[in-house]
C-alpha positions as CSV (number, residue, x, y, z in Angstrom):
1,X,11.5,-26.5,-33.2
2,X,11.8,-23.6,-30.3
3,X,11.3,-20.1,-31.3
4,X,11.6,-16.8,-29.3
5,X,8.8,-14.1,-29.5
6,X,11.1,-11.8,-27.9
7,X,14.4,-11.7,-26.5
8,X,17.3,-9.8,-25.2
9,X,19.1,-10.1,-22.0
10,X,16.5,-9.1,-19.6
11,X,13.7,-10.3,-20.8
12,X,12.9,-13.4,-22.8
13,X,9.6,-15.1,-24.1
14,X,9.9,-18.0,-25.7
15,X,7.6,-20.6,-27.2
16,X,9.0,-24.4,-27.7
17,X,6.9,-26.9,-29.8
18,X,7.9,-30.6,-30.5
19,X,10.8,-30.8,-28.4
20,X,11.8,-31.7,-24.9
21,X,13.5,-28.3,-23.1
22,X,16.1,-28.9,-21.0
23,X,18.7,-26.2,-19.5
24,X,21.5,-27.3,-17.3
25,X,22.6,-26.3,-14.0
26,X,24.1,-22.8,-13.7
27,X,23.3,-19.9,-11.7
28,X,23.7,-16.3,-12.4
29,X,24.4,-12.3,-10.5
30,X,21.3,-11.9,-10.8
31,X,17.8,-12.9,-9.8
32,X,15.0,-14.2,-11.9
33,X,11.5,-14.4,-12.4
34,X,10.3,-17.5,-14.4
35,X,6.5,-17.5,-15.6
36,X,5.3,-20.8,-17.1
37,X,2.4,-19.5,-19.6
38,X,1.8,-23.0,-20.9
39,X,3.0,-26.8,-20.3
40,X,4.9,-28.4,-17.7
41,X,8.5,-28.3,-16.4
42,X,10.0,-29.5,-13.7
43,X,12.7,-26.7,-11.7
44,X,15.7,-27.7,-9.9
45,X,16.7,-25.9,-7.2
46,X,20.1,-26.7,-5.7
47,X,19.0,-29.8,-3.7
48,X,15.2,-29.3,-4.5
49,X,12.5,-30.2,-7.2
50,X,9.5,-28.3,-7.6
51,X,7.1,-29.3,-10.2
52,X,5.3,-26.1,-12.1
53,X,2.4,-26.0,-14.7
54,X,0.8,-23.7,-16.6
55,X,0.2,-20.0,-14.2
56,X,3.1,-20.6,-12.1
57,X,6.0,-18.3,-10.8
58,X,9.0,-19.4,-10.0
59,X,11.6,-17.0,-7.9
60,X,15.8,-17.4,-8.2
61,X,17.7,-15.4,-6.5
62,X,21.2,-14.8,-7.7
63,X,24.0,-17.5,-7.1
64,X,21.2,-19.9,-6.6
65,X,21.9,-23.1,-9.0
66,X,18.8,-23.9,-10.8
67,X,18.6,-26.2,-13.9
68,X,14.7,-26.7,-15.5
69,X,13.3,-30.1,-17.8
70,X,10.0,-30.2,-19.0
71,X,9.9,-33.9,-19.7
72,X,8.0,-35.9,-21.1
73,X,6.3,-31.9,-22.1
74,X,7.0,-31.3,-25.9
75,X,4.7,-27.6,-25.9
76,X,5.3,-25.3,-23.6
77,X,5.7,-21.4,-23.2
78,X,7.4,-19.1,-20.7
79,X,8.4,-15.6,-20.0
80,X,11.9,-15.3,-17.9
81,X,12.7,-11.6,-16.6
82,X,16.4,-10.8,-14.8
83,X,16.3,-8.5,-12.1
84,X,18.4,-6.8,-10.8
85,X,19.3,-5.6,-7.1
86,X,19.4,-1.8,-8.0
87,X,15.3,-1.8,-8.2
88,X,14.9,-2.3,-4.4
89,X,15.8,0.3,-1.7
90,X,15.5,-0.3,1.9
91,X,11.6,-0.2,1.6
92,X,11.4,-2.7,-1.0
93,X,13.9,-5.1,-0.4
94,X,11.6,-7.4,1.9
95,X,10.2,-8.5,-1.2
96,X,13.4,-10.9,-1.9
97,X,13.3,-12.5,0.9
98,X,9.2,-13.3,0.3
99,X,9.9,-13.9,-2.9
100,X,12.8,-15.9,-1.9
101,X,11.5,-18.3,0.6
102,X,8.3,-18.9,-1.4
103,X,9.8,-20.4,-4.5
104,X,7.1,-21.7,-6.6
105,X,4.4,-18.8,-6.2
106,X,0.7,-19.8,-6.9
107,X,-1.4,-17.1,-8.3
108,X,-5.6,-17.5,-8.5
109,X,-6.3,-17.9,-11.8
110,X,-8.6,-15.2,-12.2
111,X,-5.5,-13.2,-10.9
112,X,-3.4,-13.5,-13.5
113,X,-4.4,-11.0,-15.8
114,X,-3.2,-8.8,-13.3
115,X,0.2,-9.9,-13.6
116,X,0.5,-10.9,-17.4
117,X,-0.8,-7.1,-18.3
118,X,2.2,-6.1,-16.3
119,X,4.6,-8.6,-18.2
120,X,3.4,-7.0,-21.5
121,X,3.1,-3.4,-20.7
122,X,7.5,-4.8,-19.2
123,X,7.9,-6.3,-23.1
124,X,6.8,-2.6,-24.8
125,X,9.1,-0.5,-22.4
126,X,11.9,-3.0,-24.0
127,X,11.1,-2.1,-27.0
128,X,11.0,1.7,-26.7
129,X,14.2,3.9,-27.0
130,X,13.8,7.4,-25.0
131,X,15.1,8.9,-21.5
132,X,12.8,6.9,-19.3
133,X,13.4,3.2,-20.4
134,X,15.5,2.2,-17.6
135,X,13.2,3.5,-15.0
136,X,9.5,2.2,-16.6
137,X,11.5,-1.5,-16.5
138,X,12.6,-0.7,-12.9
139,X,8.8,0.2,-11.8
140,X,7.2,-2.6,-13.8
141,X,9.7,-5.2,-12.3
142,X,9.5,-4.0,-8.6
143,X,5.2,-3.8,-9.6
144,X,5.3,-7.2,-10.6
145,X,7.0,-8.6,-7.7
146,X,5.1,-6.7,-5.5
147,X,1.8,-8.2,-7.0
148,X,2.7,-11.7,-6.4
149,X,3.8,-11.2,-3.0
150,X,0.3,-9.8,-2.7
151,X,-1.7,-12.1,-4.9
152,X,0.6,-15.1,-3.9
153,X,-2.0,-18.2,-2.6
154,X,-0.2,-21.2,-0.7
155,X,-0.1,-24.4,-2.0
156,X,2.1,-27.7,-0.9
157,X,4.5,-29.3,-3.3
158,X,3.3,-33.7,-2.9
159,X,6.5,-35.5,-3.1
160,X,6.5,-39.2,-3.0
161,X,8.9,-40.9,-0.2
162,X,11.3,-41.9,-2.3
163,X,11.7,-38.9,-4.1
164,X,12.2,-36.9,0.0
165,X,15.2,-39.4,0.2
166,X,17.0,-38.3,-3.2
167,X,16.3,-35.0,-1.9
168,X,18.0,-36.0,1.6
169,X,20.8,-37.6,-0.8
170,X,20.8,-34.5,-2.7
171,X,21.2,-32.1,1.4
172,X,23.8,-34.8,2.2
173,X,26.3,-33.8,-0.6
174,X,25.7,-30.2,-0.1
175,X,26.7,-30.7,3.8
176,X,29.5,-32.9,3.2
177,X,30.6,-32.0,-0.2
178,X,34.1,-31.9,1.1
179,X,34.3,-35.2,2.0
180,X,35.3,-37.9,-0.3
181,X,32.0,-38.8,-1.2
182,X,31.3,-41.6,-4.3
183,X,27.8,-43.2,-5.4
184,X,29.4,-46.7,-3.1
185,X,29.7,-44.5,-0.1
186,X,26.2,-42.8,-0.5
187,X,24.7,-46.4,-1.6
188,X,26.4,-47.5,1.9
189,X,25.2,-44.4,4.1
190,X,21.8,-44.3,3.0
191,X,21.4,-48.2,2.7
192,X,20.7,-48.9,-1.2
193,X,22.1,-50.4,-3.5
194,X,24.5,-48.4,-6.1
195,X,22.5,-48.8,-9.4
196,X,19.4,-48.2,-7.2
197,X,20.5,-44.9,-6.2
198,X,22.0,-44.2,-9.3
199,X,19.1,-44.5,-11.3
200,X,16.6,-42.9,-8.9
201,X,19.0,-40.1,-8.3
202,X,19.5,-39.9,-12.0
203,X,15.6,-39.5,-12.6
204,X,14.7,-37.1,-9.6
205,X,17.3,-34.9,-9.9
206,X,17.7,-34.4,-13.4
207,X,21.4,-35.4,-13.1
208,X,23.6,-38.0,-12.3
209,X,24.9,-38.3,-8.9
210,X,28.4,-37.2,-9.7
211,X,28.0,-34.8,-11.8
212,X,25.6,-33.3,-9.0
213,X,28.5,-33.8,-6.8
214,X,30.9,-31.6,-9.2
215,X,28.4,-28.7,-9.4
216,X,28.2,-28.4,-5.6
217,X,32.1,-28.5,-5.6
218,X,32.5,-26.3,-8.2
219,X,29.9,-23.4,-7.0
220,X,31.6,-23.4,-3.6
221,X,34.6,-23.1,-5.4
222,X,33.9,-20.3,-7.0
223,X,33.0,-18.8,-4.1
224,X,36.2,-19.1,-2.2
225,X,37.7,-17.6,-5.1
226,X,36.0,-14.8,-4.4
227,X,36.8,-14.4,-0.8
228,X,40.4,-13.9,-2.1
229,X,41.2,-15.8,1.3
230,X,42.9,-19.1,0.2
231,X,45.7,-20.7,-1.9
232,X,43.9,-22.7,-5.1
233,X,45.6,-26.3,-3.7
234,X,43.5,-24.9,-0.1
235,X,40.7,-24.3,-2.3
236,X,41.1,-27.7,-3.7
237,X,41.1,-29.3,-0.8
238,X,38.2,-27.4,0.7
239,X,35.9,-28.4,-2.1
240,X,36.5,-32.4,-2.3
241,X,39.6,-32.4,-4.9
242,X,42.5,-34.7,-3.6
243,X,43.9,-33.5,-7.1
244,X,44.5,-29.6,-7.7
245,X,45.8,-30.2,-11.3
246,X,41.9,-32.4,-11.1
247,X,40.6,-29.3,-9.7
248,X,41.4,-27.3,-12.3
249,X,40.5,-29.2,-15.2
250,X,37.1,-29.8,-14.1
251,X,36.7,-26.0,-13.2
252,X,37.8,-25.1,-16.6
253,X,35.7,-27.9,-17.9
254,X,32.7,-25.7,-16.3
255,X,33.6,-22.2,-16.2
256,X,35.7,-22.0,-19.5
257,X,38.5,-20.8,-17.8
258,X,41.3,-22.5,-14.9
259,X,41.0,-21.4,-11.2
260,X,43.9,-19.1,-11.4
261,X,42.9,-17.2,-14.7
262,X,39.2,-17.0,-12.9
263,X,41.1,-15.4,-9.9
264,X,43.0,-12.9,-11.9
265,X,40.4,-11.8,-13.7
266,X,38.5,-11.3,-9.8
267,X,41.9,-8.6,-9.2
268,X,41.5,-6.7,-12.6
């Protein structure tokens, strides 16, 4: 059973209880803050795993694929805030790329009432309807992010060696996603067998290796489509698809819509 204390589209806290909480890859236009309250859950971030318990922040900036699993955790309790680019100026946009580098930000534990006052005093102003909503949300997000840059402690993520070369699987796709790549051809590059690599791959990453394949294809799709530069069979071809009818039904697969119906909507 999951339950939300609180939700709308900035701001969510939610409370899961006898069940495993898994989200799938994705990314968004925005960035996020993620704030584990209690449990464990392991974050996926493009081609890296951090593993976060209870008092840790994790930063996404936007267009960043990100998928979380807590695992074998059945309880656990977060707080996820969106924010937006329009709270930074020129004086305040070093925080992102702090923020940004850092990913998983350690806070001292007798820190964090700091921060969770801050999250609270975010949840009220939510709640409230008058003429200086929108900017009290803007202050208290900048304020928080501010405070764990400040407060932020370092600590080193411990990664067994076998789990560095499913990450070094994971950076290989991601350079050469292009290329006709298949779980033989990585079993043959990285000199493993194919249900080996499968299965480690499988449990590192949170995902099978194809499928991991498809979601690198498909984001750099997306972004070509953007750029408003190629043809969609260029685009095809660009991203690893011998097939642009293929193309097209795995991007519609993913985004809910074909390539060419994403790219008029892009003109509109």
């Amino acid at each position: 059973m999951g339950n939300y204390t609180y939700k709308n589209p900035m701001i969510s806290h939610e409370k899961v209880i006898d069940r495993r909480k898994i989200t799938p890859m994705h990314y968004h236009d925005e960035h996020e803050l993620y704030y584990l309250i209690n449990g464990k859950m392991t974050y996926y971030v493009e081609d890296k795993i951090y593993h976060m318990k209870k008092g840790d922040f994790i930063f996404i900036p936007k267009e960043v694929r990100h998928k979380t699993d807590s695992e074998d955790c059945m309880v656990s309790e977060r707080m996820l805030v969106t924010i937006t680019d329009d709270i930074f100026d020129d004086k305040t946009r070093f925080v992102l790329d702090e923020l940004g580098r850092r990913k998983i930000i350690y806070i001292p534990q007798n820190s964090l009432y700091e921060i969770e006052e801050l999250f609270h005093k975010l949840e009220q102003e939510y709640c409230k309807e008058d003429n200086y909503k929108t900017e009290m949300i803007k202050l208290y997000s900048l304020e928080i992010l501010i405070q764990l840059c400040r407060l932020k402690r370092g600590e080193t993520e411990k990664l067994s060696d076998s789990d560095k070369i499913m990450i070094s699987v994971a950076e290989y796709i991601g350079e050469n996603f292009s290329q006709n790549l298949s779980l033989k051809s990585l079993s043959g590059h990285f000199a493993m067998s194919e249900s080996h690599l499968s299965r480690k791959f499988k449990k590192v990453m949170g995902m099978g290796i194809n499928e991991y394949i498809t979601s690198v294809r498909i984001k750099h799709a997306e972004k070509l489509l953007h750029e408003k530069t190629y043809r969609l069979i260029e685009i095809s071809e660009k991203c690893g698809f011998n097939d642009s009818n293929y193309f097209s039904s795995v991007f519609k697969s993913i985004k809910g819509v074909t390539p060419y119906k994403y790219l008029q909507g892009l003109k509109n």
